[in-house]
TILOGU-952646 format. One record per atom (N, C-alpha, C, CB): residue in one letter; z, x, y. Coordinates in steps of 0.1 Angstrom, whole numbers, plus 5000, padded with zeros to 4 digits. Glycine has a CB too. Layout:
TILOGU-952646
AZXY...
end
This chain:
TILOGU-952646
X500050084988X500050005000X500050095012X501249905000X499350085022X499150145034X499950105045X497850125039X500249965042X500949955057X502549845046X499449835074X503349885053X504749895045X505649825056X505350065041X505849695061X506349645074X507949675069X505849465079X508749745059X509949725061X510149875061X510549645051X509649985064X509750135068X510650085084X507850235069X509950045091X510650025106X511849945103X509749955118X512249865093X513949825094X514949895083X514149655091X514350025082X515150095073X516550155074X514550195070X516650155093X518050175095X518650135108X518250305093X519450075112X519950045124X519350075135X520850075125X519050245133X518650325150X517150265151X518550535151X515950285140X514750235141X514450075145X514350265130X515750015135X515349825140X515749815153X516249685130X516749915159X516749915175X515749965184X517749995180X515150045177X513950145186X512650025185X513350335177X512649985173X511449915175X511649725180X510549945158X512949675184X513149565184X512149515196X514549565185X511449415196X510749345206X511449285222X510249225198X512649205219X513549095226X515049155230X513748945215X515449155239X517149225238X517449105252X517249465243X518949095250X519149035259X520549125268X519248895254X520449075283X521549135290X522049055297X521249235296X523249105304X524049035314X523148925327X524949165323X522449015330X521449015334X520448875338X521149095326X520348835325X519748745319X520448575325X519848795303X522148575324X522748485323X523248405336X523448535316X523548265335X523748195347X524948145337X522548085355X526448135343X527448065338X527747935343X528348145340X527547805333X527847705346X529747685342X526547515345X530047635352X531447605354X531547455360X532047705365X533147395357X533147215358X534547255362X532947085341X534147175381X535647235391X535747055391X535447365414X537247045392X537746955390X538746935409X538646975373X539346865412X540546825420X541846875418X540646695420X542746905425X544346935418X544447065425X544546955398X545647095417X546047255415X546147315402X547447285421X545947425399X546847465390X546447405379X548147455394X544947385377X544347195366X543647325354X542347015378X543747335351X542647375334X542947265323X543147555325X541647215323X541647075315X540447095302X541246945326X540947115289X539647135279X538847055280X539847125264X537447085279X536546965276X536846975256X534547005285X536846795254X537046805241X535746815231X537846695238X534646785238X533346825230X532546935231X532546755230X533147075240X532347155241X534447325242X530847095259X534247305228X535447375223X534647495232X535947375204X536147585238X535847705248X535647705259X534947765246X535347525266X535047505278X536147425287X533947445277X536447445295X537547375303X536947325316X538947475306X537047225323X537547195336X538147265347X538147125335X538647325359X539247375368X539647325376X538847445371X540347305382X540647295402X540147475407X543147255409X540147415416X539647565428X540547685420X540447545450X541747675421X542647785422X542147855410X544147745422X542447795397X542447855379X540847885382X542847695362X539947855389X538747815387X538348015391X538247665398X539148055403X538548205409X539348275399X538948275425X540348245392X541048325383X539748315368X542848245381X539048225369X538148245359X536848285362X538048135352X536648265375X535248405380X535448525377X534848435395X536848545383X537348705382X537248715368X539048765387X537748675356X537148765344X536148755341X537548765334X535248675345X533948665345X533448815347X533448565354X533548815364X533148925371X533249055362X534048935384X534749045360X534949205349X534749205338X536049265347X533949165336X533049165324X531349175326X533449035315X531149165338X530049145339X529149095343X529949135336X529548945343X528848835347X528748765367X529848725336X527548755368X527248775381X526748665390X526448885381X526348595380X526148465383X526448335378X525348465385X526648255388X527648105380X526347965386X530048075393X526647875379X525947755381X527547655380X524447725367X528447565392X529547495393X528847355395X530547555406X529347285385X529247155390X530647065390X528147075381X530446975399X532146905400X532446755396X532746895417X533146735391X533346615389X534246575398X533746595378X533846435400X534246375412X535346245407X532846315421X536346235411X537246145411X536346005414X538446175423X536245885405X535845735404X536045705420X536845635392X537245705425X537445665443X536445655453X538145765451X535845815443X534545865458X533345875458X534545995463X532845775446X531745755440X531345665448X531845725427X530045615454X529445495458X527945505453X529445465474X527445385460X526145345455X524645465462X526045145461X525845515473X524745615481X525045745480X524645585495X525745765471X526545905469X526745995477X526145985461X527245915490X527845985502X528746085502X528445895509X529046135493X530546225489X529846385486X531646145471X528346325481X527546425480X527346535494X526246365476X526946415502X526946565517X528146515527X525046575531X529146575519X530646535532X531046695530X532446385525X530546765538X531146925542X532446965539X531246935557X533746845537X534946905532X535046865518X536146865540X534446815512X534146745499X534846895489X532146685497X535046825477X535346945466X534847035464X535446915457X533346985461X531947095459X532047205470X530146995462X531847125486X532147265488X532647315491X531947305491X533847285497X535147345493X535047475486X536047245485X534847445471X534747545458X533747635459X534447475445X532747625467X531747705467X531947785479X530547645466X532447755492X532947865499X534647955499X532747815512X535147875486X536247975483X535848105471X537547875477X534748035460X534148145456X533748275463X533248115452X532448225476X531948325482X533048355486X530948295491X534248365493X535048425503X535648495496X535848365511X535848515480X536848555470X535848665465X537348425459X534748605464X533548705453X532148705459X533348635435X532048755470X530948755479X530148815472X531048815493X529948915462X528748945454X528048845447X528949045444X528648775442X528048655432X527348595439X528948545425X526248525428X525648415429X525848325427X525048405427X525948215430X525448085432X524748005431X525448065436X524447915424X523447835425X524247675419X522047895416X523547625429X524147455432X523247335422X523847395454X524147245417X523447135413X522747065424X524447045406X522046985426X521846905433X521246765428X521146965441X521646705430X521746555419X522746465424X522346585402X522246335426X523146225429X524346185420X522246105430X523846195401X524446125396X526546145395X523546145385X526946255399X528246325396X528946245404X528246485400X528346195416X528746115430X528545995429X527946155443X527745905420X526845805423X528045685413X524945845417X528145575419X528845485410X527845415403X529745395417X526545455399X525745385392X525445485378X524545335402X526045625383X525845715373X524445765372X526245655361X524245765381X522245725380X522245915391X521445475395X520645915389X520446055396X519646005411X519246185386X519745895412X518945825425X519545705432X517545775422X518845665439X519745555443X519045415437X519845555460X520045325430X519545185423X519545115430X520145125413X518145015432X517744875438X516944785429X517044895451X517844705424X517444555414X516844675400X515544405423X517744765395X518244815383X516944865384X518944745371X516544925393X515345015393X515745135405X513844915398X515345325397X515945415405X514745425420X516245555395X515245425428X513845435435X513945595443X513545295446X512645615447X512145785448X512245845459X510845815445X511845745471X511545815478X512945855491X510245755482X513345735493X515245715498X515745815493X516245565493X515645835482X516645915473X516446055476X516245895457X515646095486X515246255484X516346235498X513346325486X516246175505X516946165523X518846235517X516945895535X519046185502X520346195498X520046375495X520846065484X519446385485X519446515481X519146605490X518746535472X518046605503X517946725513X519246725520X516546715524X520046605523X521146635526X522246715526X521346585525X522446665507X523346765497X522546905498X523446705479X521246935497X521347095493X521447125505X520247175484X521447135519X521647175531X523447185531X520847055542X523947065526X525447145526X526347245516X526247045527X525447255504X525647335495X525347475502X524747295485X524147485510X523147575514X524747645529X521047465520X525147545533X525747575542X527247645538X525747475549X527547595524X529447625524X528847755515X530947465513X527347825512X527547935508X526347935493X529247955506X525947815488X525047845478X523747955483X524547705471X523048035473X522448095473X521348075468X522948155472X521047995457X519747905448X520847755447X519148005428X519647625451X520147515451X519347435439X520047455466X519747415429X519047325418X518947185416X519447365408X518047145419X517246985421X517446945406X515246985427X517846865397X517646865387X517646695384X518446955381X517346585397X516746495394X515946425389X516746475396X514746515392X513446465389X512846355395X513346425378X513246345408X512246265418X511046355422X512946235433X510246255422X508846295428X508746355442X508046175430X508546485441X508946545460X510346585460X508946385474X511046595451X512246625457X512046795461X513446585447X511646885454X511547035457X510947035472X510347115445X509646995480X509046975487X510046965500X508246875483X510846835499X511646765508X512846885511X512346615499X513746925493X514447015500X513647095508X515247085492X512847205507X512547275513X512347295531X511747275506X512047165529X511747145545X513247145554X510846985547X513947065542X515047045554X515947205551X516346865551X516147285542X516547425544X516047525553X516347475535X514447465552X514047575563X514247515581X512147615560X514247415581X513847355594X515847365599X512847155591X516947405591X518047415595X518447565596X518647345587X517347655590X517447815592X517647875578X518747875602X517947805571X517947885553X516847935544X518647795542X516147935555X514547995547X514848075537X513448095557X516348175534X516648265527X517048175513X517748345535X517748035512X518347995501X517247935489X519347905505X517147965480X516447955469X516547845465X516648025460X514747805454X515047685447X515147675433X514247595450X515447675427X515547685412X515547505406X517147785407X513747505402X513647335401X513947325386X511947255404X514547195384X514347175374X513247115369X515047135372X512147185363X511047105362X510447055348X510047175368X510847085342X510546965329X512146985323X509047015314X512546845329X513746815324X514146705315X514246805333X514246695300X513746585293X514446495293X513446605282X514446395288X515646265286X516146275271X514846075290X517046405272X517646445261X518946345254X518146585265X519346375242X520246355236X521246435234X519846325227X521046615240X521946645237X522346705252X521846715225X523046615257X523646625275X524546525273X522546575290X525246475261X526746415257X527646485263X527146405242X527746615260X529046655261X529346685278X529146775251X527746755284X528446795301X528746635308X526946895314X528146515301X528546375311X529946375306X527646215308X530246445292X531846385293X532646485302X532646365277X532346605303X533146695313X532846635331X532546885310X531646545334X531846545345X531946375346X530646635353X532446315337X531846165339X531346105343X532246095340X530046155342X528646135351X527446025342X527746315352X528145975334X526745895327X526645735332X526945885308X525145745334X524845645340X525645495333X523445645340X525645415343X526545285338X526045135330X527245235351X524445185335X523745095331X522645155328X523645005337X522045135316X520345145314X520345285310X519145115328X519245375312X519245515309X517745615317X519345515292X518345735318X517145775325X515845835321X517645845331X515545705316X513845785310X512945745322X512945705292X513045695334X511945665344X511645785351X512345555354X512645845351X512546005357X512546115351X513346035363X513246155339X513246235328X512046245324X514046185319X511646345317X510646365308X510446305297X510646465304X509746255289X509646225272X509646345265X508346145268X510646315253X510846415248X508746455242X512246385235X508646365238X507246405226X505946465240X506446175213X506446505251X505146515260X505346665265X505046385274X504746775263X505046905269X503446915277X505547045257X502546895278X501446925290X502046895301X500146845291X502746735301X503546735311X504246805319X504146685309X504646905313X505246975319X504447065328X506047035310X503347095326X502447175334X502647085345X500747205329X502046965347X502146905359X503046925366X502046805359X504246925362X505546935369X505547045377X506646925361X505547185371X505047285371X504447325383X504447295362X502947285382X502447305395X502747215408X501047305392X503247085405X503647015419X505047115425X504246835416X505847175418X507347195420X506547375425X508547165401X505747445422X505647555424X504547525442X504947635408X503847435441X503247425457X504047375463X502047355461X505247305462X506547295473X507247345472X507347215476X507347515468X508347575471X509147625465X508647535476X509447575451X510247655442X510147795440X510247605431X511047875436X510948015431X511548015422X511348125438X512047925411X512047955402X511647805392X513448035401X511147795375X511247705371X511747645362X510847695371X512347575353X513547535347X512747465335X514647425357X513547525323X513047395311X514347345306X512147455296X514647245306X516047185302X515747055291X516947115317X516347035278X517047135270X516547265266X517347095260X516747385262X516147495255X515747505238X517147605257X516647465229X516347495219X515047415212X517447485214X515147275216X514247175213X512647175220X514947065217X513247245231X511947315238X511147445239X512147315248X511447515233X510747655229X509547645233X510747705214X508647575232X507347545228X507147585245X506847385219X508047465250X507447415269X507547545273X508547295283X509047645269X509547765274X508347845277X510547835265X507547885266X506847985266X505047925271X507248045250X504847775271X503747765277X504147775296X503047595271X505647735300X505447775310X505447905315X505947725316X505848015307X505948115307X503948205310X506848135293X503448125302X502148185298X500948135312X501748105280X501648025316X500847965326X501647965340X500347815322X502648075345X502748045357X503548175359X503347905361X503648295371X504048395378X505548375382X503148415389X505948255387X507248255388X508348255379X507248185393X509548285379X510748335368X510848195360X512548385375X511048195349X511048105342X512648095338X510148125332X513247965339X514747965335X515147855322X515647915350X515647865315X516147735304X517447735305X515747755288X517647635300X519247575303X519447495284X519247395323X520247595281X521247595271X522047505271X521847685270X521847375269X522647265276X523847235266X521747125279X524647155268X526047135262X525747095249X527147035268X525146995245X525346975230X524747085222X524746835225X523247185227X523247265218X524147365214X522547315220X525247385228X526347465229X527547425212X527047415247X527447285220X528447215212X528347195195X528647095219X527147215190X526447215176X527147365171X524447195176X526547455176X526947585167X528747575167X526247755173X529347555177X530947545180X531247445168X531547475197X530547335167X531547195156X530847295141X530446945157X529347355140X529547385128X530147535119X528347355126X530647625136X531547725127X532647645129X531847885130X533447545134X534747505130X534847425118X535447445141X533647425112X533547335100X533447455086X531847205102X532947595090X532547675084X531247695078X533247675077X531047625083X529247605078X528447705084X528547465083X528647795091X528147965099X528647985107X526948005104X528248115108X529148225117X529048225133X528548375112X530048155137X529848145151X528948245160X531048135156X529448355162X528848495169X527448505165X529548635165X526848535153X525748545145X524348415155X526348495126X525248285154X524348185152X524548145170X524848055139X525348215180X525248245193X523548305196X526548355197X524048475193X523048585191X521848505191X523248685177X521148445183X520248415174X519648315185X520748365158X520548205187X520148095197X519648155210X521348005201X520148245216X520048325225X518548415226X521248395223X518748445217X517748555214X516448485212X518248645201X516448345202X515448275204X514748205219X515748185195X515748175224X515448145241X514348265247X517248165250X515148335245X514848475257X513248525244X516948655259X512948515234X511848525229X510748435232X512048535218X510948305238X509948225239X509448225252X510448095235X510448315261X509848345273X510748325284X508648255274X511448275283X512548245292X512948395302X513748195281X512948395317X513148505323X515148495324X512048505338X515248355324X517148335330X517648255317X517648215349X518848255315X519348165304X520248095310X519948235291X520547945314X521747895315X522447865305X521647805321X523447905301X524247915288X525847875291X524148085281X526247815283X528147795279X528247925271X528747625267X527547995263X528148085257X528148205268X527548105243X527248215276X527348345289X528448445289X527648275304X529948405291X531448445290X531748485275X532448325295X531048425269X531448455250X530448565245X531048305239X529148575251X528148695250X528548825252X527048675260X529048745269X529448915277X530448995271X530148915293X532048925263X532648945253X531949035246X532848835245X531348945237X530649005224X529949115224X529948925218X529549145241X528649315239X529749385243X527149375252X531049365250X532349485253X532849485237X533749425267X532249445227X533049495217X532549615208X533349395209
end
């Protein structure tokens, strides 16, 4: 035989030398779930490893972040039922929790990044990512809410603001009102084929964000449609985005790497909670090796093309290379 494909995995140093895919710190966005209070660290019960915060526990958990490595965070908040309405006014109120949390980060850890949700639903008493009229989300009102929110995100200190509604125009809209307020500097990171997944159980139960009625496939993607996603793609890349988002990752590999193949800008996937939460329920069942079946998930991401990973395991990765 002439050609022998297992000569190059004959020993650790070679399957290193010749490995294709590696992943680094680098690579990772940490999201975090800041809560109200003091002194609050609250488990989420379906995503074992993950907790809730108030402000305070919350910099005590950047900082080990930080020393370990990790450089950038993705915070979303959950909002007390009180301050929810139909217009998710709580979304751009300047002393609000969100940002609050995001200019005690910056003031605490001015190297980091940041990057902001931007989305009605966290705020919205309809649970919805837009605003509802006669149980229909409608599109265009709905952006006047979101250029709002990322302008005050943009203000208490975010650095990339992430749209992850899926209104028509919403990338476009923010843009205008960031630049026309002087933040030409703050980034967009769209979410642009964002599907109407099944597995986003577990972050609605850390932020009790799920809609109250009906569900969001009018805006969402279909799972069974990835050309789609080109479209998205190129509307979200001529208003302005700099970066583009496939959300869920694992299920999506396919979109990962066609957007990868068809567009110059950084490509990002979002490791969303239930895929998080699958490998966690099946090593606490023993059914495989937690670390192993991290690695692997990971590693499949970042092979399909993916330039950023949003991940829950991010803090468990960075771990696992200081060892």
């Amino acid at each position: 035989m002439n050609r022998r494909p297992r000569r190059n995995r004959q020993s650790e140093v070679i399957r290193n030398m010749v490995q294709e895919t590696s992943l680094s710190l680098n690579d990772f966005i940490y999201p975090l779930f800041i809560i109200e209070g003091q002194n609050q660290r609250i488990d989420v019960a379906s995503m074992p490893g993950i907790a809730r915060f108030s402000t305070d526990t919350l910099l005590d958990e950047v900082h080990s972040c930080v020393e370990l490595g990790l450089k950038t965070f993705a915070p979303f908040p959950s909002i007390p039922e009180s301050l929810k309405d139909k217009y998710a006014t709580e979304s751009h109120n300047p002393d609000g929790l969100f940002p609050r949390a995001i200019r005690e980060i910056k003031k605490n850890f001015p190297e980091v990044v940041l990057m902001t949700d931007v989305a009605m639903d966290p705020y919205s008493s309809d649970g919805h990512d837009g605003i509802v009229e006669n149980d229909e989300v409608i599109n265009d009102e709905t952006l006047e809410v979101l250029g709002k929110m990322a302008l005050v995100q943009a203000q208490a200190g975010a650095d990339i603001v992430g749209p992850s509604d899926m209104m028509d125009g919403r990338v476009g809209h923010i843009r205008r009102v960031l630049d026309e307020n002087g933040f030409t500097k703050t980034g967009i990171m769209a979410y642009t084929a964002k599907y109407a997944s099944a597995f986003y159980g577990p972050f609605r139960d850390a932020l009790d964000s799920a809609p109250k009625k009906g569900d969001k496939k009018t805006y969402q993607m279909n799972p069974a449609n990835s050309r789609e996603a080109l479209i998205e793609a190129e509307l979200d890349t001529a208003e302005g985005a700099d970066f583009l988002m496939v959300k869920p990752a694992l299920a999506y590999l396919d979109v990962i790497k066609m957007l990868r193949e068809n567009s110059h800008l950084p490509i990002a996937a979002y490791n969303v909670s239930g895929e998080y939460a699958m490998i966690k329920a099946a090593a606490q069942n023993g059914w495989l090796d937690a670390e192993k079946g991290m690695v692997e998930v990971l590693l499949s991401i970042k092979r399909a093309g993916a330039d950023i990973i949003l991940s829950y395991f991010a803090k468990e990765f960075a771990q696992y290379l200081k060892k």
